[in-house]
N, C-alpha and C positions, 0 to 999 in steps of 0.2 A: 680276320682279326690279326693284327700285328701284338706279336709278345715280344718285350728286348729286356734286358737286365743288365742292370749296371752294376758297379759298386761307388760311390762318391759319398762326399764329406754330407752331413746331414744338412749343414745349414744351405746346400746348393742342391740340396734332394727338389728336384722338380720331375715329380711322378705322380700317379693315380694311387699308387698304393706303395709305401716305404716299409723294409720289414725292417727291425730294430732286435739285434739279438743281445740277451740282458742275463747276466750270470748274476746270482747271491752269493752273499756271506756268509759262509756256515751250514747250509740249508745239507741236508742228507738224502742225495739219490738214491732209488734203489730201480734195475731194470731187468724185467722177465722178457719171455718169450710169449706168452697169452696175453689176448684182450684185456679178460679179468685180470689175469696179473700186473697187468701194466696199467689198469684202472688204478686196481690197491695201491700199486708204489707211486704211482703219481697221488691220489690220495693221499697213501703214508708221510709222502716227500714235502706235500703242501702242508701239514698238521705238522711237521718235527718242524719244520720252519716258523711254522706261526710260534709252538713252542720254546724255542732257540731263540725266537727275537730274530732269525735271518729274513732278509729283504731284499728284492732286487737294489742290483746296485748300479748308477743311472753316470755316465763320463760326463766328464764337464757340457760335451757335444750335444747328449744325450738331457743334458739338462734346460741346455740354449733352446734345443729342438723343441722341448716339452712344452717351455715359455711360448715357443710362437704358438701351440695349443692349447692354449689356455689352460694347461696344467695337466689336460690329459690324462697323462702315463702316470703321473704322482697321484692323483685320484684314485686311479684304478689299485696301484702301488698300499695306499695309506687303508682303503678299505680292505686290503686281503685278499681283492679277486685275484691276484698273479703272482705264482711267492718266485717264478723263475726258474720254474724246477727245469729238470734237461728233459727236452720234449714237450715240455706244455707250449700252447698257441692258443693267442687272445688277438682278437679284430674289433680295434679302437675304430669309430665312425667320427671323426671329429666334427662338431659344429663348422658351419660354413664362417671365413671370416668375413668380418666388416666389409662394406666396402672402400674404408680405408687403407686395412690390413691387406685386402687382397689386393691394391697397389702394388704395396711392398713386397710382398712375398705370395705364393700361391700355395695351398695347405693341399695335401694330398686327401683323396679321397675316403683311403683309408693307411691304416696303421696297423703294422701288423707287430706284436712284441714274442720273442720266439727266445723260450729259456733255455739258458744252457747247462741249468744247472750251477754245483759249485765253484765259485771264480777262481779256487785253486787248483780245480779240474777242466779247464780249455787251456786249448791251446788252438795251433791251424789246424789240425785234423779233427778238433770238435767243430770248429767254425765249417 
């Protein structure tokens, strides 16, 4: 098995599996040292975000990308499965495209969306 890793622009992402890391608005972190306690605050973190109205928040890139997935990540986004928190990790299986579509562009296998938590808290060292 060959594993390689890149970094590139999303709309040139040609991989099996693309991970996409996604910071909120407002959303409130909290992070232990235990299982259970890092259960709770990701719990907690997902619930004060539902609460607060915070949402991942998607780059223009991140929005292009979405479209070539038929909306995907805004799905997943709009029902509450993924509020973003730092540390959460969600594996999108995206429908296969058309046979048109996949002319154009080739959809990756999977999609991985990887929270960073609050967007006023990354920087390179959370990345």
């Amino acid at each position: 098995m060959k594993i390689s890793v890149r970094s590139a622009a999303l709309d040139a992402a040609k991989a099996d599996v693309v991970a996409i890391p996604l910071a909120s608005q407002g959303a409130a972190d909290g992070a232990t040292g235990s299982r259970r306690g890092a259960a709770r605050a990701k719990a907690s973190a997902k619930a004060k975000a539902a609460v607060n109205g915070a949402k991942p928040v998607l780059s223009p890139a991140a929005r292009a990308f979405d479209r070539s997935l038929g909306g995907a990540i805004a799905d997943v986004v709009a029902r509450g499965e993924f509020a973003a928190s730092a540390g959460e990790a969600l594996v999108l299986y995206p429908a296969p495209a058309s046979k048109r579509a996949r002319a154009a562009a080739a959809r990756p296998a999977r999609v991985v969306l990887v929270g960073m938590g609050d967007a006023k808290d990354v920087d390179a060292h959370a990345l």
